[in-house]
C-alpha positions as CSV (number, residue, x, y, z in Angstrom):
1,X,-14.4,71.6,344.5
2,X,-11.8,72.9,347.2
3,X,-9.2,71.6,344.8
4,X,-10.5,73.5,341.8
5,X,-10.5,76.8,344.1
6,X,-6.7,76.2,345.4
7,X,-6.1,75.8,341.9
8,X,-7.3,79.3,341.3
9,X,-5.4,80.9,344.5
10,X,-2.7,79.7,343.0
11,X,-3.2,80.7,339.0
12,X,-3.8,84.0,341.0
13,X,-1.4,84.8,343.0
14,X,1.2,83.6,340.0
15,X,-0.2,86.0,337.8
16,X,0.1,88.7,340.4
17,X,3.6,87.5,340.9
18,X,4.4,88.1,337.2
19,X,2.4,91.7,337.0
20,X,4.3,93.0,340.3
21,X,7.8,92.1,338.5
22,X,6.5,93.3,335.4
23,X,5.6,96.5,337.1
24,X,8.7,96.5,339.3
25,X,10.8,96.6,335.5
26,X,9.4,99.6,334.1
27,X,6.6,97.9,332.2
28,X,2.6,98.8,332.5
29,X,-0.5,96.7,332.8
30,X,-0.8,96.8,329.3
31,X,2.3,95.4,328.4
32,X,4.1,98.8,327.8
33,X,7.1,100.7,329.3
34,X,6.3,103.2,332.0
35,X,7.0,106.8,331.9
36,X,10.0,106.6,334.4
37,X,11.6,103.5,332.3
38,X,10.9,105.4,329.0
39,X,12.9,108.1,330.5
40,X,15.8,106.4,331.9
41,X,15.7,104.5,328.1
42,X,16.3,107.9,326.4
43,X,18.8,108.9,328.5
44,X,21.0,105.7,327.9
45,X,20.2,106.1,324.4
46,X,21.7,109.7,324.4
47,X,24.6,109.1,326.2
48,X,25.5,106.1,323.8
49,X,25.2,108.4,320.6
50,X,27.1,111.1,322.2
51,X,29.9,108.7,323.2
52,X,29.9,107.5,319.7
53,X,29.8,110.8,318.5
54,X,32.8,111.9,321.1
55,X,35.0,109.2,319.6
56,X,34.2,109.9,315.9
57,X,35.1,113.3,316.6
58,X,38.0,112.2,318.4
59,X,39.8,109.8,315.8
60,X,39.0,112.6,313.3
61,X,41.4,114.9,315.3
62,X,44.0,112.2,316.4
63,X,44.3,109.8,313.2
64,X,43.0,112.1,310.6
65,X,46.4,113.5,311.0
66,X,48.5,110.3,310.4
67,X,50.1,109.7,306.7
68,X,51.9,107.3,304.8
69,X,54.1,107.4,302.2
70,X,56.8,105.4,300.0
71,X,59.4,106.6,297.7
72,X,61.6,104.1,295.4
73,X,64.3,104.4,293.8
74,X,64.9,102.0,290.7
75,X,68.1,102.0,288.1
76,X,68.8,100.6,285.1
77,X,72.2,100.7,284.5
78,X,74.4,100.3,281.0
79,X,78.3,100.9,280.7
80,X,78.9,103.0,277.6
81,X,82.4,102.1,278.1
82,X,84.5,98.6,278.9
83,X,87.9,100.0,279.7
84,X,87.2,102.4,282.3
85,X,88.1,102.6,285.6
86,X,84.7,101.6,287.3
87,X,83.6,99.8,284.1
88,X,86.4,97.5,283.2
89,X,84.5,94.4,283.0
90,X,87.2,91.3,284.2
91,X,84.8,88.8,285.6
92,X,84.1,85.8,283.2
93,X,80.1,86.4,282.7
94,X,79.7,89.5,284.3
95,X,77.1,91.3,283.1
96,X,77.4,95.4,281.6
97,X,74.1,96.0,282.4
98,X,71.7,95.4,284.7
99,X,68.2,96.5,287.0
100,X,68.9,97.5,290.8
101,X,66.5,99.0,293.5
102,X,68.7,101.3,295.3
103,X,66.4,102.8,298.0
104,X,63.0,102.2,299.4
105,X,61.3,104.8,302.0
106,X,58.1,103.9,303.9
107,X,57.7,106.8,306.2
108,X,54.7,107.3,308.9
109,X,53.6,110.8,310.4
110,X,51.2,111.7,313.1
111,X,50.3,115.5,313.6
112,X,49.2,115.6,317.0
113,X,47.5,118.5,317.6
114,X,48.6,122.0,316.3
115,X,52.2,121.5,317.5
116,X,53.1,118.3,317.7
117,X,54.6,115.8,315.1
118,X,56.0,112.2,315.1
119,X,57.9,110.7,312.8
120,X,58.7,106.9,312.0
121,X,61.0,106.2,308.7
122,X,62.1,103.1,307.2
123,X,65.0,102.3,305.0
124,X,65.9,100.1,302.6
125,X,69.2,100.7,301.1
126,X,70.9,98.7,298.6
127,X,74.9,98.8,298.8
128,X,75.2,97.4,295.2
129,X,74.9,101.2,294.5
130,X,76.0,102.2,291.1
131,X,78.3,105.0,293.0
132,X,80.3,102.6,295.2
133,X,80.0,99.2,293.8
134,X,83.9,97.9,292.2
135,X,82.2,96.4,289.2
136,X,85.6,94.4,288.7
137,X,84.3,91.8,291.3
138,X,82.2,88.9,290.3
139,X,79.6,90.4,293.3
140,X,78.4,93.4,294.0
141,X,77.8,92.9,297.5
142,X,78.5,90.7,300.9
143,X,74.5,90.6,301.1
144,X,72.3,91.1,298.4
145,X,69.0,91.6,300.0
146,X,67.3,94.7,300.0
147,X,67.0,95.1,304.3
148,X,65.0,97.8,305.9
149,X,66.2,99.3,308.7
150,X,65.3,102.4,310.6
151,X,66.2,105.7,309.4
152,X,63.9,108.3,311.3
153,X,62.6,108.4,314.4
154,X,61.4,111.6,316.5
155,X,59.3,113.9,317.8
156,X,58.7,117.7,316.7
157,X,57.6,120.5,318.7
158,X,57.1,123.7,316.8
159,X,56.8,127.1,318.5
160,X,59.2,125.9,321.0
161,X,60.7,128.4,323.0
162,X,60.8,130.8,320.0
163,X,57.8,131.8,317.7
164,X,59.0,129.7,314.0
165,X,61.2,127.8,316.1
166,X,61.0,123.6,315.9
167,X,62.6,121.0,318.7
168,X,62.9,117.7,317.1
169,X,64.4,114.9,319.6
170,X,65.5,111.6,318.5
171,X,66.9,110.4,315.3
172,X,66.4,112.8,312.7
173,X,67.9,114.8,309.9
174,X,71.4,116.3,310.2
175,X,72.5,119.5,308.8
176,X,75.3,118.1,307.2
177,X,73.5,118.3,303.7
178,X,69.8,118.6,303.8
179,X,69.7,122.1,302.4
180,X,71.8,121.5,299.3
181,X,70.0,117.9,299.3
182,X,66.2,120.0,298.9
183,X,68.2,122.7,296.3
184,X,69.7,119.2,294.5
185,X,66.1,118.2,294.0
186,X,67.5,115.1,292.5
187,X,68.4,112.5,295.7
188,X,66.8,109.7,293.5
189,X,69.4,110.3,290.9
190,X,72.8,111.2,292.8
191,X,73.9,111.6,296.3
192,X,75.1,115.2,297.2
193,X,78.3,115.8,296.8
194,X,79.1,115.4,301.1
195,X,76.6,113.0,301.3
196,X,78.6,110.8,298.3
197,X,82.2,111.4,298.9
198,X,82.9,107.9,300.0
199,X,81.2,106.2,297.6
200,X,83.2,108.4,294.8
201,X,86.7,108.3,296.6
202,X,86.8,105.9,299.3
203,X,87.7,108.6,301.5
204,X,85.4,108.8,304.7
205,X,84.5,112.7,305.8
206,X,82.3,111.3,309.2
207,X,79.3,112.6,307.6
208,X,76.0,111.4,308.0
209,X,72.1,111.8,307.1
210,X,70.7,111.3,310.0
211,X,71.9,111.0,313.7
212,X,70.3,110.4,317.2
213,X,70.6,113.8,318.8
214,X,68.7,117.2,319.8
215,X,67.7,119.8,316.6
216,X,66.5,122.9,317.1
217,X,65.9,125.4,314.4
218,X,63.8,128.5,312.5
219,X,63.5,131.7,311.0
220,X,64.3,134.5,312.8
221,X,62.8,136.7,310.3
222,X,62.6,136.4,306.2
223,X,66.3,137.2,306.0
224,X,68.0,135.1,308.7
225,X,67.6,131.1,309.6
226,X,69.4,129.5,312.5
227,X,69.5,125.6,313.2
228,X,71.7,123.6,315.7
229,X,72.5,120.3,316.6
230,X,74.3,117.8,319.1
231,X,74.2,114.2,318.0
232,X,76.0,111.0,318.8
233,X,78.3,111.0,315.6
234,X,78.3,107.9,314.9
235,X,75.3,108.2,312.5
236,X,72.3,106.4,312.9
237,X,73.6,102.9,311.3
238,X,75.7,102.5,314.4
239,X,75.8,102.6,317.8
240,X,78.0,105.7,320.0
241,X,80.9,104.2,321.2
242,X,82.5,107.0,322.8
243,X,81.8,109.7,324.9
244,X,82.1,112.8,322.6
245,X,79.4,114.6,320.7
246,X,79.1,116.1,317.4
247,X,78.1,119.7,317.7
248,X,76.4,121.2,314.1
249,X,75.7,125.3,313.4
250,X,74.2,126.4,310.4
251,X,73.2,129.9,309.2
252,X,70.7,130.5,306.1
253,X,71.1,134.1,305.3
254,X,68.6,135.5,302.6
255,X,70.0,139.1,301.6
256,X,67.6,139.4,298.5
257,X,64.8,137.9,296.9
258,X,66.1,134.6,295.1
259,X,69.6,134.2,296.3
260,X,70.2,131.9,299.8
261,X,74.0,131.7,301.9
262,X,74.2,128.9,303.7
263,X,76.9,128.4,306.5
264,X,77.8,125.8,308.2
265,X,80.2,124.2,310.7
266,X,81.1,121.4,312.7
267,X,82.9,119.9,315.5
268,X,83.8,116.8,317.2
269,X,86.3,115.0,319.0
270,X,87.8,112.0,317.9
271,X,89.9,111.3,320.8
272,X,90.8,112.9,324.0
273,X,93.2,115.5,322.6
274,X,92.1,114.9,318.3
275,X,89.2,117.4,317.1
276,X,87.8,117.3,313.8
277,X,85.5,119.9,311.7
278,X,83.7,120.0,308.9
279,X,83.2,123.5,307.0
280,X,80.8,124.2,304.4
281,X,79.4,127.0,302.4
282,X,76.5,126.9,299.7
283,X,75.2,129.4,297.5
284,X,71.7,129.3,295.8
285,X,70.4,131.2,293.0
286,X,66.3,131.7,291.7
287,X,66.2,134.6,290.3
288,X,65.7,133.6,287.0
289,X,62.5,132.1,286.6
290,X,61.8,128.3,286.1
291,X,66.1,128.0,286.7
292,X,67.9,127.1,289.7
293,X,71.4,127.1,290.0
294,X,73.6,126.2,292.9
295,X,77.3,125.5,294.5
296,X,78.4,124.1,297.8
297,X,82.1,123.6,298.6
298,X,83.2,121.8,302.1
299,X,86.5,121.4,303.9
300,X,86.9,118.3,306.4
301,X,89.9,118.6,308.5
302,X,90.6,115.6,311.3
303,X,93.9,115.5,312.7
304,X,93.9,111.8,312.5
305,X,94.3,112.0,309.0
306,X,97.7,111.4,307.8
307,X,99.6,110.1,305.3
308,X,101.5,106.9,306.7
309,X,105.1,107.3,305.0
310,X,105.6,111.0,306.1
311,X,102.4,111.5,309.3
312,X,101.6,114.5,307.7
313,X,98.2,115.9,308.2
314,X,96.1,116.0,304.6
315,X,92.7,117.7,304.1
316,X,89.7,116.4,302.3
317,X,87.4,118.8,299.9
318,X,85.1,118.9,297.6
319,X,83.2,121.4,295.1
320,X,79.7,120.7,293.1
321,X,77.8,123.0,290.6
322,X,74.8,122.2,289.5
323,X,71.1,123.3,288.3
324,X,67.8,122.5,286.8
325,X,65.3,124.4,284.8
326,X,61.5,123.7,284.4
327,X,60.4,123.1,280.4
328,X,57.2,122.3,281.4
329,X,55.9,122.7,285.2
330,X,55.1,119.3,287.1
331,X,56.0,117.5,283.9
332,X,59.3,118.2,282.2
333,X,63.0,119.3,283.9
334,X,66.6,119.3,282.9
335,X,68.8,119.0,285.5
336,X,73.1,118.6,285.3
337,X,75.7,118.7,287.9
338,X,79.5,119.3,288.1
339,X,82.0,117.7,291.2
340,X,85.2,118.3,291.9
341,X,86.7,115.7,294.6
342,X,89.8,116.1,296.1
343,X,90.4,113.1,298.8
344,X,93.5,114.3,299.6
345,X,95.6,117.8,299.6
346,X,98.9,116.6,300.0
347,X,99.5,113.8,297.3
348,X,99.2,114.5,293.4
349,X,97.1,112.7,290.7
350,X,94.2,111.5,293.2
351,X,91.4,114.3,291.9
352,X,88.0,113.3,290.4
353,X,85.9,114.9,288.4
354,X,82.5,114.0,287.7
355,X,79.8,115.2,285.3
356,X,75.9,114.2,285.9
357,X,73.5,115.6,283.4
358,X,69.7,114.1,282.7
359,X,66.2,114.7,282.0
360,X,62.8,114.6,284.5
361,X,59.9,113.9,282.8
362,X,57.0,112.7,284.9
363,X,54.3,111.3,282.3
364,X,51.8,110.6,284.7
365,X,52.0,112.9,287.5
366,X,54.6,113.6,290.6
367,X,54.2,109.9,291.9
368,X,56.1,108.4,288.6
369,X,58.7,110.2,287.0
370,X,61.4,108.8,284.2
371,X,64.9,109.8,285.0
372,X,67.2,109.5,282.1
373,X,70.6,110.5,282.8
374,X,74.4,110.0,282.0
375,X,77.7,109.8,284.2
376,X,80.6,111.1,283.0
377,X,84.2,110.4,285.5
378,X,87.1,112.2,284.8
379,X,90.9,110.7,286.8
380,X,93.6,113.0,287.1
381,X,95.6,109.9,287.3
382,X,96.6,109.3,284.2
383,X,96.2,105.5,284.6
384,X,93.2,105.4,285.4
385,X,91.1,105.8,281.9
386,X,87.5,107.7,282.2
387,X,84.1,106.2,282.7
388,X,81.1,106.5,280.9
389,X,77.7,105.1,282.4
390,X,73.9,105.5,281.2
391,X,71.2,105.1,283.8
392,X,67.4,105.1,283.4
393,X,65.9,106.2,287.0
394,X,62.8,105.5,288.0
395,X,61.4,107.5,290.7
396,X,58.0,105.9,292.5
397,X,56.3,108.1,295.5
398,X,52.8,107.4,297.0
């Protein structure tokens, strides 16, 4: 009997164990949550759906922003002639034809905020280019991969210092030829004329697309544009290896609806004592509608430039002409191009002259458009005989 009622004590004061820690953890007699636990439930619960709710918001405003996009460029190339100067087919086997990818963009940008940009860019850029490659060896090329390397890479601030006014630091676009470039419209087809003088000549003007540096530039007002720029130099496929900088001016002056003057200059030293510029002017015409028509002429004068038998000092120019006009909006173009290339002031018989002239027809929208278009070289030397090329351009973006 004694046992049966210590049994009972015991049952009891278990139970009453359990109830107090039941009690102590926000729950009731009956098994339920008290009003304080409810409460401090609901307040978790809120603060857990407004965090969520934060960070939604948040990634809407920081990565809603971000973008990717890739452009291609792909050629198929056939010589329409066999005993030109490019063309001349010598190696046994050597194909007159053939498929290339010449460039391949994947670019990344983040708009952070209302004034801040970044900008990542790769590049793939295939050598075996139809402008440059002497079709009279067996190879096109010392490598034939198509490598990626980087071709962009920078921060933008806009409304910097200046209302319209952008800061970009890093590596990013020169002024060398981005204008005429945008006016060109055509960059999967053909290098500007600056941006392609080595390939055509062999001659190099120190020009490049893009270079690690400091850009700043706007719109003063709807007439006047101002940009500037001090870079490395050296480009951005290789690495400064001196102490001098390149210093870029340009001036876009709008007088009138539809016509553009472009202005530019630049300066840098090659040595202690040798300085060498670069002059350009462009002129661009819309005032016709669905037609554009454009010129840009340059001068590149370095001191170290001389011809070996006499050590006298040569210039390097250049002239190109060229235009499009819209058939059919977003769907059907003709575009055609004239340069005049002359590597080389002081010597005769060294001028080129080269004719570009094709259609744009984008089937299926902006991403895809069919290129078709014809290369015409012209040799003042008279031993070299003229070249005639077909290529069928396809342009990818997306």
């Amino acid at each position: 009997m004694a046992l049966k009622k210590e049994k009972n004590l015991t049952f009891s004061l278990k139970k009453s164990n359990l109830k107090d820690q039941g009690l102590r953890n926000g729950w009731s007699e009956t098994g339920q949550l008290s009003n304080q636990r409810k409460k401090g439930f609901l307040l978790w619960l809120t603060s857990l759906s407004l965090t969520i709710i934060f960070f939604l918001l948040l990634s809407q405003e920081v990565f809603g922003q971000q973008s990717f996009g890739t452009t291609i460029y792909f050629d198929y190339v056939y010589f329409l002639t066999d005993d030109g100067y490019r063309t001349t087919v010598t190696a046994p086997g050597y194909k007159n034809n053939f498929f290339q990818f010449r460039r391949a963009y994947l670019t990344y940008e983040n708009r952070i905020g209302d004034r801040l940009r970044f900008r990542f860019r790769f590049d793939a850029d295939n050598t075996a280019n139809v402008t440059s490659v002497d079709f009279k060896k067996a190879t096109t090329s010392k490598d034939e991969k198509l490598r990626p390397y980087m071709k962009h890479l920078y921060a933008e601030v806009s409304d910097f210092l200046l209302r319209n006014f952008r800061l970009r630091v890093g590596m990013v676009d020169t002024l060398t030829f981005k204008p005429a470039e945008d006016k060109w419209g055509y960059r999967s087809v053909a290098k500007t004329i600056v941006d392609g003088y080595k390939d055509i000549t062999s001659e190099d003007i120190d020009a490049s697309s893009a270079d690690i540096g400091v850009w700043y530039g706007g719109s003063l007002n709807k007439y006047l544009r101002l940009a500037f720029m001090v870079s490395s130099g050296t480009g951005y496929t290789k690495v400064e290896n001196d102490k001098f900088k390149k210093f870029a001016g340009q001036l876009h002056f709008l007088p009138i609806a539809g016509l553009s003057l472009v202005g530019y200059l630049d300066y840098e030293k090659q040595d202690q004592e040798t300085p060498a510029y670069t002059y350009k002017f462009d002129i661009y015409f819309e005032k016709i509608p669905k037609l554009t028509l454009a010129s840009e002429y340059f001068l590149y004068r370095n001191n170290k430039k001389v011809i070996p038998t006499t050590n006298r000092k040569y210039d390097v120019s250049g002239l190109s002409i060229y235009g499009n006009y819209i058939i059919t909006r977003d769907s059907l173009a003709l575009f055609a191009r004239f340069d005049y290339y002359e590597p080389n002031n002081k010597v005769g018989n060294n001028k080129v002259n080269l004719v570009i002239a094709g259609v744009d027809w984008a089937p299926l929208g902006q991403s895809f458009r069919l290129q078709p278009n014809f290369w015409f070289y012209n040799y003042e030397d008279p031993a070299k005989k003229n070249d005639f090329i077909f290529q069928m351009t396809f342009f990818l973006s997306f």
